[in-house]
C-alpha positions in Angstrom: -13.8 -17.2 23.7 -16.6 -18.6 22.2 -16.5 -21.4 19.4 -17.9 -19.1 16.9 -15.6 -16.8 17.9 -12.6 -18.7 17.4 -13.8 -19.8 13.8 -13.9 -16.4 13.2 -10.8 -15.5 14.1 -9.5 -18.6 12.5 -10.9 -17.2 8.9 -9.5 -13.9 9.4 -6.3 -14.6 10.2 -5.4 -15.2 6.5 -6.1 -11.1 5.7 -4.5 -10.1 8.9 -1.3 -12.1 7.6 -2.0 -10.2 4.0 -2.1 -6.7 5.4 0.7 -7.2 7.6 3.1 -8.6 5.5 2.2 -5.9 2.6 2.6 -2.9 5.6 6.4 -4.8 6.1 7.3 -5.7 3.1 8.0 -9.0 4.8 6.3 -12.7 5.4 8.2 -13.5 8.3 8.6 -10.0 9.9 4.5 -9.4 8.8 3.7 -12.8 10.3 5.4 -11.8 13.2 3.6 -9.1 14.1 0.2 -11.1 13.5 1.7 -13.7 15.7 2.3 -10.8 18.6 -1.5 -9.2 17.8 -3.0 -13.1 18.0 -1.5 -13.2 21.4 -3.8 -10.0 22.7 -6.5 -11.3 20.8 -7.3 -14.4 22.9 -7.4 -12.3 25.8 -10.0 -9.7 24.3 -13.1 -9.6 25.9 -14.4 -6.8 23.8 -16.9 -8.7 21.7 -15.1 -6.7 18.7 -15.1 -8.7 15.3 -12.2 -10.5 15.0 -10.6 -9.4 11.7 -11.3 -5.7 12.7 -9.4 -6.4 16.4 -6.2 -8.0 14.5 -6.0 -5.5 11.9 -6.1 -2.6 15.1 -3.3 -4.5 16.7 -1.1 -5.3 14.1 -1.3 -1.2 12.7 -0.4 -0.2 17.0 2.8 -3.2 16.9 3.9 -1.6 13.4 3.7 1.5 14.9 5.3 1.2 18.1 8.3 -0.5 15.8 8.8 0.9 12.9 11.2 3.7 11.6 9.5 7.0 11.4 9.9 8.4 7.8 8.5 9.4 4.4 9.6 7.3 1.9 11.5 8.3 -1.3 8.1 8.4 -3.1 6.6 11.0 -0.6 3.8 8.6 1.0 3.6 8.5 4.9 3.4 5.5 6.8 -0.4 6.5 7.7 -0.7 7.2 3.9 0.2 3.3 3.7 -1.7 1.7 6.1 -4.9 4.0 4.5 -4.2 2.5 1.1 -4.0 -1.3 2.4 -6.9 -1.1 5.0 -9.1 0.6 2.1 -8.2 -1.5 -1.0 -6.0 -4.2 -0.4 -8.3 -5.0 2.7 -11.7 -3.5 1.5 -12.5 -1.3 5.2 -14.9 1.4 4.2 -12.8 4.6 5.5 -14.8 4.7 8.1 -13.5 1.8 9.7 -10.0 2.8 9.0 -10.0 6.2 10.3 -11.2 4.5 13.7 -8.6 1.9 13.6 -6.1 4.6 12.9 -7.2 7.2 15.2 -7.8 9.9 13.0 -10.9 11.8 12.0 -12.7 10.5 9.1 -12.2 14.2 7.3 -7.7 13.4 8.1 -8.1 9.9 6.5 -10.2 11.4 3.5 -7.9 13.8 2.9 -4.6 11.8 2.9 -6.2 8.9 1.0 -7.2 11.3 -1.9 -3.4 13.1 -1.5 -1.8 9.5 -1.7 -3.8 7.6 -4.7 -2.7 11.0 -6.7 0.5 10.3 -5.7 0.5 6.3 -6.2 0.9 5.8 -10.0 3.4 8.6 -10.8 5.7 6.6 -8.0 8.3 3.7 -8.0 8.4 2.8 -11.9 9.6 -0.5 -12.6 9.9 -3.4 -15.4 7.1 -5.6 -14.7 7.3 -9.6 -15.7 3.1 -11.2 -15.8 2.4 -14.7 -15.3 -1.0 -16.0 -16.6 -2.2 -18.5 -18.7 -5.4 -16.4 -19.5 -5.4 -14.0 -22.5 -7.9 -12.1 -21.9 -7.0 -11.8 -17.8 -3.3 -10.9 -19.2 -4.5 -8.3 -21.5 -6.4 -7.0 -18.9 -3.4 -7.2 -16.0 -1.3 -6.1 -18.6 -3.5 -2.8 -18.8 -3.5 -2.4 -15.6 0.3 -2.3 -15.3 1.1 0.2 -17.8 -1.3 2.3 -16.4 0.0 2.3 -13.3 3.2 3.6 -14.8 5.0 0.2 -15.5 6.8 -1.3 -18.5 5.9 -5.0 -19.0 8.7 -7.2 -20.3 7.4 -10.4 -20.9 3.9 -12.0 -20.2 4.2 -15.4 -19.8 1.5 -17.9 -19.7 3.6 -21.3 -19.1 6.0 -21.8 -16.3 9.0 -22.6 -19.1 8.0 -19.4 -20.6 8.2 -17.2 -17.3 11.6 -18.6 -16.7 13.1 -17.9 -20.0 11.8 -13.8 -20.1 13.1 -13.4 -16.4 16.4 -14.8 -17.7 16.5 -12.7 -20.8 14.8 -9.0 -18.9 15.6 -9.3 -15.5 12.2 -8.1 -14.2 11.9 -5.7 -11.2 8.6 -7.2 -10.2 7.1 -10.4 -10.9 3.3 -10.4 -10.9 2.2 -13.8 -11.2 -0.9 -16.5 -11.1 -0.9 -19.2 -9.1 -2.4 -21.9 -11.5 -1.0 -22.2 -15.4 -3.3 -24.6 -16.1 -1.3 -27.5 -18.5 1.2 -24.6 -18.8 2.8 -25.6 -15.0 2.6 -23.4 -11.4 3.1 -20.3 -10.8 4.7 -20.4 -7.6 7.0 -23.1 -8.8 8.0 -20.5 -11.7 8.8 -17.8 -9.3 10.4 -20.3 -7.5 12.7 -21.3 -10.2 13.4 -17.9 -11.3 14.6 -16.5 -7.5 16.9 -19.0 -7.4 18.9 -16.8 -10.1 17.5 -13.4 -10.0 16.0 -11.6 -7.0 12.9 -9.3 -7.6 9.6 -8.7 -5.2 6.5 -11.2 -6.0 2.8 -10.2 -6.0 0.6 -13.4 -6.5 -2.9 -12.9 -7.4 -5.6 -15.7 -6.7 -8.9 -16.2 -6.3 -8.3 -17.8 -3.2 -5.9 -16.3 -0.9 -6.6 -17.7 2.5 -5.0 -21.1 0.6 -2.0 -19.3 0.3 -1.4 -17.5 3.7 -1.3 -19.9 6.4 2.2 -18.9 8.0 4.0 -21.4 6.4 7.3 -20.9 5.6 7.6 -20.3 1.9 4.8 -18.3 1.3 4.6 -14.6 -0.5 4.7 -11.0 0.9 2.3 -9.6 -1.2 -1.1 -11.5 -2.5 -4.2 -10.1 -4.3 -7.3 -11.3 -4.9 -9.3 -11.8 -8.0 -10.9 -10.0 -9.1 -9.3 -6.7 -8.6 -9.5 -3.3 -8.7 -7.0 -1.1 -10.3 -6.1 1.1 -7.5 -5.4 -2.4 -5.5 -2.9 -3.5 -7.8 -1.2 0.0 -7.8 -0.6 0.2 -4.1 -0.2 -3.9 -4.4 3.0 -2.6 -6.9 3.9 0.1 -4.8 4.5 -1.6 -1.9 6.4 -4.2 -3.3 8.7 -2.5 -5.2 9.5 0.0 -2.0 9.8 -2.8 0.2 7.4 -1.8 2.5 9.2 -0.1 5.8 11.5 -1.2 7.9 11.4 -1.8 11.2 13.9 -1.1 14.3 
C-alpha cells in the first residue's frame, strides 16, 4: 500500500467509524465491524478509494450479521443503510446503489419510500445543548419538524444537567463546545450517570471525535447540516439501530 494510500485510509477511517456505529446503534459493536473491514482493506489491491472500500465492507459484515427484520417504524435494513450512505455520509446514490448491489432505479425508489416515512416515525422528547441562540433556534426547528417535542435547550453544561433532571429526555442532542458555559460531552456525561437516553453530538469537526477510543458517541453529525441528516441522525438513535446475532 502506498503512502498516500494509507493517509487516505487513515482520514477516512473517522466516517467509516460514523456510519457504522449509526447502522448498529453501537460504538463498540460499529467500531468492530470497521475494525474487521480494516483488516480486508490492507490486503486490497483494487486501487479503489479508500473511504468507498470501508464503507462496502462494513455494509457486507453488517449484513452477513445482523438480524433480518423491519423495524417497528416500517424501514428496512437497506432502507437504513440508503439513508446513512446518502445523508449522514454524503454518497451521491449512485455510489450507494453500487455499494449496495442494487439498481440505481431500487435505491431511488426505497430512498424516496423511506424519507416519507422518516419524520412521521419514532417520536420522542428531545433535550438541545448549545450555547448559540441563533444555532438552537435553528436546531430547535429542525427537531420539531421532524416530529419531536423539545424539553429544554440548554446552553451551559449546569443548565443541561438540571432539565435532564427535571424532563427526563429521550434523546439528547448536544454541542461539543459551550463556550464559558462548560462541555458538552462532559454534560452528557454527567447526566448518563443518572438517566440513560441515546446521544447525537453535532460538531464541526468529527474526525476529533471518532478515533476508536473508548468513550466516544454512537451517533455524530457534522455542522452544518441538512434537515433530512438530523432526521435519520434521530431516527436511528432513538431505534437503536439493529441488532446483531
Amino acid at each position: 500500500m502506498s503512502s498516500l494510500r494509507r493517509e487516505d485510509l487513515i482520514r477516512a477511517l473517522p466516517y467509516a467509524r460514523r456510519y457504522a456505529r449509526a447502522l448498529t446503534g453501537h460504538q463498540s459493536v460499529g467500531d468492530g465491524l470497521v475494525a474487521e473491514a480494516l483488516k480486508e482493506m490492507l490486503t486490497d489491491t483494487s486501487g479503489a478509494e479508500p473511504r468507498q472500500v470501508l464503507y462496502g465492507s462494513v455494509t457486507r459484515r453488517f449484513d452477513m450479521s445482523a438480524k433480518p427484520s423491519i423495524g417497528a417504524s416500517g424501514l428496512t435494513q437497506k432502507q437504513r443503510q440508503l439513508l446513512l450512505l446518502t445523508s449522514l455520509e454524503e454518497l451521491t446514490i449512485e455510489q450507494a446503489a453500487l455499494l449496495l448491489e442494487i439498481t440505481v432505479i431500487d435505491a431511488a425508489e426505497q430512498l424516496r419510500g423511506a424519507r416519507d416515512h422518516l419524520c412521521a416515525s419514532a417520536a420522542t422528547d428531545v433535550l438541545i445543548i448549545e450555547d448559540e441562540p441563533i444555532i438552537a433556534m435553528d436546531i430547535e426547528e429542525l427537531v420539531q419538524n421532524c416530529g419531536h417535542r423539545v424539553v429544554g435547550v440548554a446552553a451551559t453544561e449546569a443548565e443541561a444537567v438540571a432539565i435532564a433532571a427535571r424532563e427526563k429526555p429521550g434523546l439528547i442532542l448536544a454541542d461539543i463546545n459551550l463556550g464559558v458555559g462548560g462541555d458538552g460531552s462532559s454534560a452528557v456525561a454527567r447526566i448518563l450517570r443518572h438517566h440513560k437516553a441515546p446521544v447525537i453530538f453535532v460538531t464541526a469537526y468529527p474526525e476529533r471525535l471518532l478515533t476508536g477510543d473508548s468513550l466516544e458517541p454512537a451517533f455524530v453529525i457534522t455542522k452544518p447540516f441538512e434537515p433530512v441528516t438530523l432526521a435519520i441522525a434521530t431516527y436511528q438513535a432513538v431505534t437503536g439501530g439493529v441488532l446483531l446475532d
